[in-house]
C-alpha positions as CSV (number, residue, x, y, z in Angstrom):
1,X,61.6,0.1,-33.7
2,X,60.0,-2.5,-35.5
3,X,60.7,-5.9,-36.2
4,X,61.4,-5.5,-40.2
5,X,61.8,-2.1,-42.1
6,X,58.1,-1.5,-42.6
7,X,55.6,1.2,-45.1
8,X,52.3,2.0,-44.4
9,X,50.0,-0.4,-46.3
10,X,46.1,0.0,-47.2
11,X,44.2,2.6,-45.9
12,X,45.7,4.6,-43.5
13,X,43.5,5.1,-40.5
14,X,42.7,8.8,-40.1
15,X,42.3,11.3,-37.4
16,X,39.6,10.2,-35.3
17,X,37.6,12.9,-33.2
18,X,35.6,12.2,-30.0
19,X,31.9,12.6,-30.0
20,X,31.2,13.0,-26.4
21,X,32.7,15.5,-24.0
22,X,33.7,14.3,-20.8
23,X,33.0,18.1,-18.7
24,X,33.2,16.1,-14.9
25,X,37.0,15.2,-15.4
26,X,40.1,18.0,-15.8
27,X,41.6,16.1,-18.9
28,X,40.6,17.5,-22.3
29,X,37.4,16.8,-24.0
30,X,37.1,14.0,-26.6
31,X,35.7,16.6,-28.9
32,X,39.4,18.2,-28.3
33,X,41.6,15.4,-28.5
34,X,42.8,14.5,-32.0
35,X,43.9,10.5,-33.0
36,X,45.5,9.1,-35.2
37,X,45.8,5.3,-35.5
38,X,47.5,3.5,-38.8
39,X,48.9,-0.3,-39.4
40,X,52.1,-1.0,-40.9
41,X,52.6,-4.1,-42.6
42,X,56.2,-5.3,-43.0
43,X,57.5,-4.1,-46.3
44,X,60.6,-7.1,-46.2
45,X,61.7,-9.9,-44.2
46,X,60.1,-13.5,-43.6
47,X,56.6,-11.5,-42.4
48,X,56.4,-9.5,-45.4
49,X,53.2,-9.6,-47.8
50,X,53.1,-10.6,-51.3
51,X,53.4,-14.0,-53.2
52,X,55.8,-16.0,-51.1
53,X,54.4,-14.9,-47.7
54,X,53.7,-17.5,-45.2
55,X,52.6,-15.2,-42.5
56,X,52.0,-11.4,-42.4
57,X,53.5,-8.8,-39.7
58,X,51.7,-5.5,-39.0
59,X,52.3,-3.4,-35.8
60,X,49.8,-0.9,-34.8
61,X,50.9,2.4,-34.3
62,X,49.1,5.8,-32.6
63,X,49.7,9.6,-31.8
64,X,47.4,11.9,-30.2
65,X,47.3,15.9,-30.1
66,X,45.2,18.2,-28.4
67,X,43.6,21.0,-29.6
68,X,43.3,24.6,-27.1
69,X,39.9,23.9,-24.9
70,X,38.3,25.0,-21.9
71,X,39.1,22.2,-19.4
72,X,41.6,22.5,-16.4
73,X,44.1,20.2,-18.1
74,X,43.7,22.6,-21.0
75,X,46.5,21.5,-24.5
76,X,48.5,19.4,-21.7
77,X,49.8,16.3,-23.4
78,X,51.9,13.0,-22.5
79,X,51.2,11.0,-25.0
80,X,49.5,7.4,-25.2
81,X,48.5,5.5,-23.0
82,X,46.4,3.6,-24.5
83,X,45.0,1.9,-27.8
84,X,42.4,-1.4,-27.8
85,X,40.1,-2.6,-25.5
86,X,39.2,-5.6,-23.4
87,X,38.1,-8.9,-24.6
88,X,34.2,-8.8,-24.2
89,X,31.8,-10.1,-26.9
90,X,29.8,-6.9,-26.6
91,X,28.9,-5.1,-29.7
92,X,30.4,-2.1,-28.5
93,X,33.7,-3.7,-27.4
94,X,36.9,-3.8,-29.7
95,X,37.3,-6.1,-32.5
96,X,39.6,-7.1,-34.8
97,X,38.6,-9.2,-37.5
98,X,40.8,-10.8,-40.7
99,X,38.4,-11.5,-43.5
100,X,39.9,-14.0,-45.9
101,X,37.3,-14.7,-48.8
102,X,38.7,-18.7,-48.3
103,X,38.3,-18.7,-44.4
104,X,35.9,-21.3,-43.6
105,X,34.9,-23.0,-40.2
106,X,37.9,-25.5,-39.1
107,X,39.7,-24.5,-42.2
108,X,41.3,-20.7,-41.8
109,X,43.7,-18.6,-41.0
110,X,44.9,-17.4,-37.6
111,X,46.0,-14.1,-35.9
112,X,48.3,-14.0,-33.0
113,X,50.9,-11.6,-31.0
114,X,54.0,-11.0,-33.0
115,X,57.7,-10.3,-31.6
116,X,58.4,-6.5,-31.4
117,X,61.9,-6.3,-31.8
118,X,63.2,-4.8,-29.0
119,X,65.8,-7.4,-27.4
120,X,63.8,-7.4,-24.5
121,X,62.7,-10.6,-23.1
122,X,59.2,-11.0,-20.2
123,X,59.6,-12.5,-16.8
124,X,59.5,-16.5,-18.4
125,X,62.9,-15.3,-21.1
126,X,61.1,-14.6,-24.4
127,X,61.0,-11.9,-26.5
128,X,58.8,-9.6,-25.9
129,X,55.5,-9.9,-28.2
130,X,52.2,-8.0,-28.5
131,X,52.8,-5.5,-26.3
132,X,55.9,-3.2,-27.3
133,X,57.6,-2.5,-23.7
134,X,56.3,0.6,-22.5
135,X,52.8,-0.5,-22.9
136,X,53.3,-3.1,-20.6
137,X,53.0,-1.2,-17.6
138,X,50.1,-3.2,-15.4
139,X,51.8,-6.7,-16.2
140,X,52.6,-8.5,-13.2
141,X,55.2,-9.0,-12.2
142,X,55.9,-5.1,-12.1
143,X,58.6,-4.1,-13.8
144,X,59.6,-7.7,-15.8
145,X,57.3,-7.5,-18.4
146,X,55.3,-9.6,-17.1
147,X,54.2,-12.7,-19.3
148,X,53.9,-12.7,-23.6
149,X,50.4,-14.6,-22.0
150,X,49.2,-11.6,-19.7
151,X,45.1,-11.7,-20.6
152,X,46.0,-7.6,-21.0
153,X,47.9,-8.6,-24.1
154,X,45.5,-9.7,-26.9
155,X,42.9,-12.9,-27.0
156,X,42.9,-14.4,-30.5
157,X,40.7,-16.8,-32.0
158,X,38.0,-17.5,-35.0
159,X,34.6,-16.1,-35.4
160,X,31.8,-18.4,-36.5
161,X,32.6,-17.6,-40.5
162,X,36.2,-19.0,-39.7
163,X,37.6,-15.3,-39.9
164,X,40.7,-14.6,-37.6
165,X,39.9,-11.9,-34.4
166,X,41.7,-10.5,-32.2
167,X,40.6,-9.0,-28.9
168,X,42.0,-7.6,-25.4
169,X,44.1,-5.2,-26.1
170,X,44.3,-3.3,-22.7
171,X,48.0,-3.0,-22.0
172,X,48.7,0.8,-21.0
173,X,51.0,3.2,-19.0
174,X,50.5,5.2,-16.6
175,X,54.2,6.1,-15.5
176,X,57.6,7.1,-17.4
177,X,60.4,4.6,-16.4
178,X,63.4,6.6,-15.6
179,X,65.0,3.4,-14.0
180,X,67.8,2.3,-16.4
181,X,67.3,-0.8,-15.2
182,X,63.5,-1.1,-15.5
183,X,62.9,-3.5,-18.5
184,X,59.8,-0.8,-19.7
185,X,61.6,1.8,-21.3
186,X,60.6,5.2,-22.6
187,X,61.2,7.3,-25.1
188,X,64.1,11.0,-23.7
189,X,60.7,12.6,-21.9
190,X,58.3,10.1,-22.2
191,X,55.8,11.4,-24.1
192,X,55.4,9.0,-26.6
193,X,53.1,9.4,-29.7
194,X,52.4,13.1,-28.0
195,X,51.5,15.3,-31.4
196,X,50.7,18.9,-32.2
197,X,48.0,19.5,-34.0
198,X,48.3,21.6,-36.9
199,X,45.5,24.6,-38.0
200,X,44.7,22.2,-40.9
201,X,43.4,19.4,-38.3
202,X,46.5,16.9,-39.2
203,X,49.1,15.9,-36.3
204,X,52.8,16.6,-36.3
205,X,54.8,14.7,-34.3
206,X,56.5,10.8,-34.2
207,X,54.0,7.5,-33.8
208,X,54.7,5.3,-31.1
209,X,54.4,2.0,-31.8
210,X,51.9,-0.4,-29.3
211,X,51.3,-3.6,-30.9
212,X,52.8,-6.1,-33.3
213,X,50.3,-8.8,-34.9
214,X,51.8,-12.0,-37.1
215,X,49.1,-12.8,-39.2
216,X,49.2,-16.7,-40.9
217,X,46.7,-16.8,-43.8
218,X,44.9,-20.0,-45.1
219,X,46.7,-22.1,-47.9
220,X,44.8,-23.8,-50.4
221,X,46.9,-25.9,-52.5
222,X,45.6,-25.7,-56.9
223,X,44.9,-21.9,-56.7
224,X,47.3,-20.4,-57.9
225,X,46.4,-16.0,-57.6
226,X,47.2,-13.6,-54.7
227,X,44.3,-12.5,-52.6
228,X,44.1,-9.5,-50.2
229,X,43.3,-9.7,-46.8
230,X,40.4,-7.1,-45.4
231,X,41.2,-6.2,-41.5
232,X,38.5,-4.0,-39.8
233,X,38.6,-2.5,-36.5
234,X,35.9,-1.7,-34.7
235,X,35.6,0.1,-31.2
236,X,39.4,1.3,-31.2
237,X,39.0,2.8,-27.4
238,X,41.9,5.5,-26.8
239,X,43.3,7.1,-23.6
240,X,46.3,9.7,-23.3
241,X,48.3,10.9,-20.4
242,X,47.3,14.4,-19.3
243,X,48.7,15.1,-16.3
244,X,51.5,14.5,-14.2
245,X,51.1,13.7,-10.2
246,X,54.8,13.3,-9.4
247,X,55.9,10.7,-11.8
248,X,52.5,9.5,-11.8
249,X,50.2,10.1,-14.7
250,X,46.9,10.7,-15.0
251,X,45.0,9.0,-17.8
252,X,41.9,10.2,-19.7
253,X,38.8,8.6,-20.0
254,X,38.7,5.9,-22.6
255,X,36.3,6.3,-25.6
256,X,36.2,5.0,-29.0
257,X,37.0,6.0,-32.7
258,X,35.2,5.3,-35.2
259,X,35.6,1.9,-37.1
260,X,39.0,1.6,-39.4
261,X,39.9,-1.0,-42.4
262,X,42.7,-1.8,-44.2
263,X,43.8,-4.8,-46.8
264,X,46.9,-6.3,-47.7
265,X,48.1,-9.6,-49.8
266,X,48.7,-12.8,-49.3
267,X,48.9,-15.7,-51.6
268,X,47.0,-18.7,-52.3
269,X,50.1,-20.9,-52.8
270,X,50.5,-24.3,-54.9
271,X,53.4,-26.4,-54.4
272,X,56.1,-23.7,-53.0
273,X,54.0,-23.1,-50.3
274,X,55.7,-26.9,-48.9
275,X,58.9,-25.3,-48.5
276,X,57.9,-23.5,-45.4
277,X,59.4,-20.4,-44.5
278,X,63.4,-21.5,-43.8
279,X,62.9,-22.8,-47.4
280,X,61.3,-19.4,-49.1
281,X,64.2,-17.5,-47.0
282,X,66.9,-19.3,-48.5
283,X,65.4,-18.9,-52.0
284,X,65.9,-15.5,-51.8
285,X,69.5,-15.7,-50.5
286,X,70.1,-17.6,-53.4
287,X,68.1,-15.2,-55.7
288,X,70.4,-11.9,-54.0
């Protein structure tokens, strides 16, 4: 569930195919495995875009299907297990980057893990951000949640231009949590974001949702029109879960899709933008 009722905004990203086979291992070929991987920006509520938004939310959301192969795990599918990558500075590592045409060095905007919603709270009592729950399954300690500040759960900072990034995206699961007291629950079966994949090449099935951003744009008091906000994401490395070993899961190998984009708006407020965000909430109270 997310935060705020939600739509998909921008371009959607689209089914992404594998280039490489991966014949030593049982799981399916990338060449088999079909992604899809889309952002949704909050449609209403205080992260909303548009002309009175003071910060943006989008949540990142995947499914994967399998089409009919060769391998010894043949169509077998249990979902996600993992979308992102770690937090290198290689070229071929993931990235995330916010291009605001008004970023500049020591005067921009700023990415950053956003609250997901689910009334769960990690090991130190907060609500549980980045991460959605069952994609928390390596944070220490096991079964709490571990900490919002788990390095597995997104590095944020500013490129050189002054443009927001994101990197370090590596929480995963490797397990279903049938333990109705474990704080990482799952989805009746587990198999979350597990699709079929149609004779057409799309996916049928639900998207699971694995990470919430709150994006905070750069305000420029004096100019007065709405801009949009380019993301790009390069290097998105993917995983599934393709076999079970007793309530153990396998996971594939990880590779990458290819590069996605999306845009959505923000403004460059004058004065209103001093109200803050309690004072453009109760404005629209007022307005209702």
């Amino acid at each position: 569930m997310l935060v705020n009722k939600s739509v998909v905004r921008g371009l959607l990203a689209v089914t992404g195919l594998g280039l490489a086979a991966f014949s030593a291992n049982a799981q399916a070929p990338s060449s088999a495995q079909v992604w899809e991987i889309r952002f949704v920006v909050d449609n209403d509520g205080p992260f909303a875009q548009g002309p009175n938004a003071t910060a943006v939310g989008i949540t990142m959301q995947a499914r994967v299907g399998i089409r009919a192969n060769t391998s010894a795990a043949g169509t077998t599918n249990f979902g996600v297990s993992r979308v992102g990558g770690a937090a290198s500075t290689a070229a071929s590592a993931f990235l995330m980057t916010f291009v605001d045409a008004l970023d500049a060095p020591g005067s921009s905007g700023s990415a950053g893990r956003g609250a997901t919603g689910e009334g769960l709270t990690d090991a130190g009592g907060n609500p549980l951000a980045g991460h959605f729950a069952p994609y928390r399954g390596s944070y220490v300690p096991a079964n709490t949640g571990g900490n919002n500040s788990d390095p597995s759960n997104g590095q944020f900072g500013n490129n050189a231009a002054g443009n927001a990034t994101a990197r370090g995206i590596v929480g995963s699961r490797s397990a279903f949590n049938t333990n109705p007291g474990n704080i990482l629950p799952d989805a009746p079966g587990g198999a979350l974001g597990a699709a079929i994949v149609n004779a057409d090449g799309s996916l049928t099935g639900d998207f699971t949702s694995v990470f919430r951003f709150v994006y905070t744009p750069r305000f420029q008091l004096g100019v007065t029109f709405p801009r949009d906000i380019t993301v790009t994401a390069v290097n998105i490395g993917v995983r599934y879960l393709s076999s079970n070993n007793g309530g153990l899961f396998s996971a594939s190998p990880s590779f990458n899709l290819a590069p996605q984009t999306f845009t959505f708006r923000v403004p460059t407020p004058g004065a209103a933008a001093l109200l803050g965000l309690g004072g453009l909430i109760a404005g629209r109270r007022r307005r209702a």
